[in-house]
C-alpha positions in Angstrom: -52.2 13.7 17.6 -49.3 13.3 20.0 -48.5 9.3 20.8 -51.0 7.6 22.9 -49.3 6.3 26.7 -50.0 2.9 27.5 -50.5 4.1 31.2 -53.6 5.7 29.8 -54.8 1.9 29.3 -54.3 0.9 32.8 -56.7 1.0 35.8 -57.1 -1.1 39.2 -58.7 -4.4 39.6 -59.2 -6.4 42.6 -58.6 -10.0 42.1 -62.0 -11.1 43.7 -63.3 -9.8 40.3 -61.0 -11.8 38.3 -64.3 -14.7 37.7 -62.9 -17.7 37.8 -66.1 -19.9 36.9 -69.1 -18.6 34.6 -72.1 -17.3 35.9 -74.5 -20.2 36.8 -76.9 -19.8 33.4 -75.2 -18.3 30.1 -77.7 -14.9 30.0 -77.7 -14.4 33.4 -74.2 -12.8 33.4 -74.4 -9.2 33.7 -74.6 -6.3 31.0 -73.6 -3.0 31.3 -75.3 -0.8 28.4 -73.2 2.1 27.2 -75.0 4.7 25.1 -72.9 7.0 22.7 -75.2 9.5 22.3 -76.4 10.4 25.1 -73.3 9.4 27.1 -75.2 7.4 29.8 -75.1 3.9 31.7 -77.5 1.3 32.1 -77.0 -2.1 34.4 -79.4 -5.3 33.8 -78.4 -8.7 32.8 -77.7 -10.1 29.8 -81.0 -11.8 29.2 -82.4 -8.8 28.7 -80.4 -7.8 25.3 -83.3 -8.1 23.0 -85.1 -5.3 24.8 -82.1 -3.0 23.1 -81.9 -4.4 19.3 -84.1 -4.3 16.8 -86.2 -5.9 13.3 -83.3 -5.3 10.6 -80.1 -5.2 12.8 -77.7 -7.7 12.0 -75.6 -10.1 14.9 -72.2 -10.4 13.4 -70.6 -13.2 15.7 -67.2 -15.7 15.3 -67.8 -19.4 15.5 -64.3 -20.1 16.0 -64.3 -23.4 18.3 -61.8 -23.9 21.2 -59.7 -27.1 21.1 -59.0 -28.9 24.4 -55.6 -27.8 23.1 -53.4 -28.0 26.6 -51.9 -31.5 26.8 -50.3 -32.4 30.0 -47.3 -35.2 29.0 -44.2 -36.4 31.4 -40.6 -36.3 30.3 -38.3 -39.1 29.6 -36.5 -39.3 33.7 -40.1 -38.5 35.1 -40.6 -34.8 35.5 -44.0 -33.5 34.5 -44.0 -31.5 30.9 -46.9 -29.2 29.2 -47.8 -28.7 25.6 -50.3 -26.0 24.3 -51.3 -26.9 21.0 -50.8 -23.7 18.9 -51.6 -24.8 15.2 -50.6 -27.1 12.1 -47.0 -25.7 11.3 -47.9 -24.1 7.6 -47.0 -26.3 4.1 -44.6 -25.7 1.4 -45.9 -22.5 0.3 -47.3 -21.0 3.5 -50.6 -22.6 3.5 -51.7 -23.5 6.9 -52.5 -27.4 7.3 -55.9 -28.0 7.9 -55.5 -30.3 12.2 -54.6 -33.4 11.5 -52.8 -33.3 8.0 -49.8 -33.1 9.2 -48.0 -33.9 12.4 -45.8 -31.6 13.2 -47.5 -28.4 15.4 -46.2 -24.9 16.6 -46.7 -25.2 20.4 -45.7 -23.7 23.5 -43.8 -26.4 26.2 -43.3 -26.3 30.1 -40.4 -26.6 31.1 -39.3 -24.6 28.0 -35.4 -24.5 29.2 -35.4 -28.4 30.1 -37.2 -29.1 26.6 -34.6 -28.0 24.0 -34.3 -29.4 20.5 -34.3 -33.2 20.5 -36.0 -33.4 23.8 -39.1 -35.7 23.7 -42.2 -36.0 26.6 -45.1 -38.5 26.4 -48.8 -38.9 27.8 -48.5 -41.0 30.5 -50.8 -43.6 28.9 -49.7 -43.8 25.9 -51.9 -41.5 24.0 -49.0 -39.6 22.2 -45.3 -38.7 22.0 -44.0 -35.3 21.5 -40.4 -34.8 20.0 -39.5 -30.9 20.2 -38.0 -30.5 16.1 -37.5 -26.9 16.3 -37.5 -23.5 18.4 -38.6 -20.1 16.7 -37.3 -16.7 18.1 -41.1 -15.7 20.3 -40.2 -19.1 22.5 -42.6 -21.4 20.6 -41.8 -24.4 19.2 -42.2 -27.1 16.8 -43.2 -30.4 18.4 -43.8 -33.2 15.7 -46.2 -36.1 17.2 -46.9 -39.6 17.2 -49.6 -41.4 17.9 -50.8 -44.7 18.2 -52.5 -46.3 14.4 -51.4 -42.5 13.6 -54.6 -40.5 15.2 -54.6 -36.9 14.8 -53.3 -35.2 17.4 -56.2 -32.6 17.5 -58.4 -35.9 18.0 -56.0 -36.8 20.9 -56.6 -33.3 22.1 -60.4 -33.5 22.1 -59.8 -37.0 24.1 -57.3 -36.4 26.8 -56.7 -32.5 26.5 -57.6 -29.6 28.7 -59.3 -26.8 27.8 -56.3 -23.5 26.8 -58.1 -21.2 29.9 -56.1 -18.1 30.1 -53.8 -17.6 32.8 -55.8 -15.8 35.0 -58.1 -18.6 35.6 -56.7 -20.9 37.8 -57.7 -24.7 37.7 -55.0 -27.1 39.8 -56.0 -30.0 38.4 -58.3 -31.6 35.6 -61.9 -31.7 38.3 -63.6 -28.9 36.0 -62.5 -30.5 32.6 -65.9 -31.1 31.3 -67.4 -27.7 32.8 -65.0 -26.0 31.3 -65.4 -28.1 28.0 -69.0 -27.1 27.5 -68.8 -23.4 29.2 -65.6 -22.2 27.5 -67.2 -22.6 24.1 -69.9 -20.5 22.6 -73.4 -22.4 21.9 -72.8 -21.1 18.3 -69.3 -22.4 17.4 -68.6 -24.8 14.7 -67.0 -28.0 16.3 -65.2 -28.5 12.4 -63.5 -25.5 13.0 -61.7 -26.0 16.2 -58.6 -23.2 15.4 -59.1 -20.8 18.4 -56.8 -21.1 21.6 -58.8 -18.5 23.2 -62.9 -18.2 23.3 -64.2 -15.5 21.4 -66.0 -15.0 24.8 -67.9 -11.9 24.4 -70.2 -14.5 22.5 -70.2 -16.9 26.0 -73.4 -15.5 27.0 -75.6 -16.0 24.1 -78.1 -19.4 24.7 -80.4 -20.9 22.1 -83.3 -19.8 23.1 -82.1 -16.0 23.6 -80.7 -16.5 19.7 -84.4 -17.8 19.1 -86.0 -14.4 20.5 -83.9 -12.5 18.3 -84.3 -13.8 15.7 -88.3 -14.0 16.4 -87.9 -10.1 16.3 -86.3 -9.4 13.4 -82.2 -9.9 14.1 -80.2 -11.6 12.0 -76.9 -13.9 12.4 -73.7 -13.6 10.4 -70.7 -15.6 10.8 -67.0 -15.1 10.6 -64.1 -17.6 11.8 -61.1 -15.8 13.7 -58.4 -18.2 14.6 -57.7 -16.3 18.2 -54.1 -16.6 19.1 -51.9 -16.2 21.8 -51.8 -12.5 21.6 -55.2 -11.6 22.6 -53.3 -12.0 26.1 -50.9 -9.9 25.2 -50.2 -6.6 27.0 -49.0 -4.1 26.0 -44.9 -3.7 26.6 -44.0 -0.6 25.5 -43.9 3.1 26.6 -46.6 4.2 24.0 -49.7 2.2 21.9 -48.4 3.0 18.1 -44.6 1.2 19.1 -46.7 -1.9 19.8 -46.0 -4.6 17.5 -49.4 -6.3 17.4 -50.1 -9.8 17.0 -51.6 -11.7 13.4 -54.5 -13.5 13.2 -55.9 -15.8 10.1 -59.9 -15.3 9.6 -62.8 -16.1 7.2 -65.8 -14.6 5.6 -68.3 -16.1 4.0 -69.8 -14.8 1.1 -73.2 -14.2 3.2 -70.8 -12.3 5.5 -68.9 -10.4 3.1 -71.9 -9.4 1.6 -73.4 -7.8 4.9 -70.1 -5.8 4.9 -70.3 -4.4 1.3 -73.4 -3.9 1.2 -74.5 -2.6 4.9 -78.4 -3.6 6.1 -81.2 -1.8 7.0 -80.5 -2.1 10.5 -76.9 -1.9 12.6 -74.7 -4.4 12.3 -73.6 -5.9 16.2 -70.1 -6.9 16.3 -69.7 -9.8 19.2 -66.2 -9.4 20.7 -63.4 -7.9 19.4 -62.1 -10.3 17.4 -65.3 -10.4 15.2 -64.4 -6.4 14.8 -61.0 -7.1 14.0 -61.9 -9.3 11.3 -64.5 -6.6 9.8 -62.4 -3.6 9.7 -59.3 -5.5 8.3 -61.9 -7.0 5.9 -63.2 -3.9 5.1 -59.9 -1.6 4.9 -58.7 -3.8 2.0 -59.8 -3.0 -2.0 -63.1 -4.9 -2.6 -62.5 -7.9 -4.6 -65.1 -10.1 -6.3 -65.3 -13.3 -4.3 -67.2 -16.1 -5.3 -66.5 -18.2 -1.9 -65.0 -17.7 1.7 -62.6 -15.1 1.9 -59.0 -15.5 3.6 -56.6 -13.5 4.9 -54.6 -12.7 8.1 -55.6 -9.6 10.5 -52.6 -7.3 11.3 -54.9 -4.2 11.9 -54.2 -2.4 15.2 -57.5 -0.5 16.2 -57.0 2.5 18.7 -58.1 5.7 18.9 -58.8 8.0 17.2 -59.8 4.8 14.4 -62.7 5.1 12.4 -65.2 2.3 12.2 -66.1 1.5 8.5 -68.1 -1.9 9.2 -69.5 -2.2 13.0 -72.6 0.0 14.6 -72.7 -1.5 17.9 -70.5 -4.1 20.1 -70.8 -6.2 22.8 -67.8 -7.2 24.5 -66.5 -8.1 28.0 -64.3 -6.4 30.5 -60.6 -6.7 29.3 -57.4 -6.7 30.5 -55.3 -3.5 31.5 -52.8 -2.3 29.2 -54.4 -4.6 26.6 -54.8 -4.5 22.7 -58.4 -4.8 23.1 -58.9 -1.9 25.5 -57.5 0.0 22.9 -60.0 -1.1 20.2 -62.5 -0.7 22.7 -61.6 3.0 23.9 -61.7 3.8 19.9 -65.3 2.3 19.7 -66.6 5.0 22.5 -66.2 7.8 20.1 -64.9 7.0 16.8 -62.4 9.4 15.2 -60.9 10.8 18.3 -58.9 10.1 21.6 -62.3 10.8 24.0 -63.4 7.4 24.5 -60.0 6.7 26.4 -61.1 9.0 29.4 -64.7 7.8 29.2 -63.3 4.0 29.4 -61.5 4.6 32.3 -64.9 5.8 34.0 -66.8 2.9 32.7 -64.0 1.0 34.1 -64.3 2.1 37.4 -67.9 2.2 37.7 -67.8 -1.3 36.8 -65.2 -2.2 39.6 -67.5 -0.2 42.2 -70.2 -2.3 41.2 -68.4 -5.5 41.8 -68.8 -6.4 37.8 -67.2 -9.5 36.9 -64.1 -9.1 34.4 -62.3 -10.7 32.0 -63.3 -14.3 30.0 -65.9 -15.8 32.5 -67.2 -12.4 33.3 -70.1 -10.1 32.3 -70.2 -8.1 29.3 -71.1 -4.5 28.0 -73.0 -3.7 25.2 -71.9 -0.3 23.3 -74.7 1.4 21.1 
């Protein structure tokens, strides 16, 4: 099979349908239905999801949690300075710090060029002080913090920081903090395990009581903890898809989880959002390997077609990005083991700009069977 283009992974999007807020309930979002095998389209709302799973499938979801990581900070002669809190910077060794052991962070900085090594910034009321310790070669950098009676600085963060929206959502000032606190987090996600930068948001449009009808039916939960990083926003730079150098990701099963994977259930097992897939068929391409606790490791898979699927039946997911890694993994989903599902993204795509869908994090979704 001849390279893939990354032009093949592009399309037109009117910036009206860039959402910039959620829709006004979690479930009442949108959901376009995309069946394989009889290569058809259905529109209804996401409420409506049970009406399409079924006693013995199998929800496999990440409970990553966001922190309010974006800190906004001044500089020493005034000018205004941002920090994105990144993660712990790892320990002798390479184990990554668990927040708040340690307080030096990887982080990205605004101004980057007026920030260099030795520059510090502060919040201006007192909460913290950042001195920049280091610079790495992809422009983040090492900030180490102090705070007053030495808090955390992911405590700090869940005080006086704003929630990491992606760049496409535009907020001017702090007036949506606490909207965007609760709505930029899935019902689902465990508040100890605040390592995502990015929402796992295909999983924004689940509510309790939608989780309690499934389950009343027959579908079961499984969890899995992605860190989401950076490069989920990534796009694509080069010419073709395979020159890509993709990002890395850390993430963690559960022995209830890893069992689901090794040994499939009766029913299909529902990846929610890419990142839960990536973490499956990275999971899943490795030897088997007797665990008797959580398993570790760090995602470098790169799914595209023509990939084979070895661990997900059905995915729900929301409308991504053009030239974006998760189109990719998306087109490969559409017909597993060869390049057709690029083509039939592309008029998915485009139906679902006709129809004025909502794209991207705060926007509706599409469930693949």
């Amino acid at each position: 099979m001849p390279p893939l283009a990354t032009d093949l992974f592009d399309y037109h999007l009117p910036p009206r349908l860039v959402a910039q807020t959620p829709a006004a309930r979690r479930d009442q979002s949108r959901l376009l239905v995309v069946r394989r095998a009889t290569h058809t389209l259905e529109h209804t709302v996401f409420a409506e999801l049970p009406r399409f799973l079924r006693a013995g499938d199998t929800l496999l979801r990440n409970n990553a949690a966001v922190l309010p990581a974006r800190l906004r900070a001044q500089r020493p002669g005034g000018g205004a300075a941002e920090c994105l809190l990144l993660r712990p910077v790892t320990a002798p060794g390479g184990a990554t710090m668990a927040p708040g052991s340690g307080d030096t962070w990887l982080c990205l900085v605004k101004p980057g060029k007026r920030l260099p090594v030795g520059a510090t910034f502060a919040h201006p009321g007192g909460g913290f002080t950042g001195a920049i310790v280091g610079k790495e070669d992809d422009g983040t950098v090492l900030v180490r913090f102090t705070t007053p009676n030495g808090e955390p600085i992911a405590a700090v963060a869940n005080r006086l920081g704003d929630v990491p929206l992606p760049p496409y959502i535009e907020r001017e000032d702090s007036s949506r903090r606490a909207a965007d606190l609760e709505r930029y987090q899935t019902v689902y996600a465990d508040r100890a395990r605040q390592v995502a930068v990015a929402a796992p948001t295909a999983g924004l449009h689940f509510t309790p009581g939608l989780f309690a009808a499934l389950a009343a039916q027959g579908v079961a939960t499984a969890d899995v903890t992605l860190h989401v990083g950076l490069g989920t926003f990534r796009p694509i730079g080069t010419d073709t898809v395979e020159a890509h150098a993709i990002h890395r990701e850390i993430y963690e099963l559960p022995v209830v989880t890893q069992h689901v994977l090794r040994v499939p259930p009766a029913g299909r097992r529902i990846a929610v959002g890419t990142t839960t897939v990536r973490s499956i068929e990275d999971f899943l391409a490795r030897p088997p390997a007797p665990s008797a606790g959580p398993y570790l490791a760090e995602a470098g898979i790169f799914i595209y077609p023509p990939h084979e699927f070895r661990g997900v039946d059905a995915l729900i997911t929301n409308f991504h990005q053009p030239r974006s890694t998760l189109l990719c993994l998306v087109a490969a989903f559409l017909s597993p083991g060869s390049a057709n599902g690029i083509a039939w993204l592309r008029e998915i795509y485009a139906e679902a700009v006709a129809r004025e869908y909502r794209f991207f994090s705060y926007g509706d979704a599409m469930l693949i069977l």
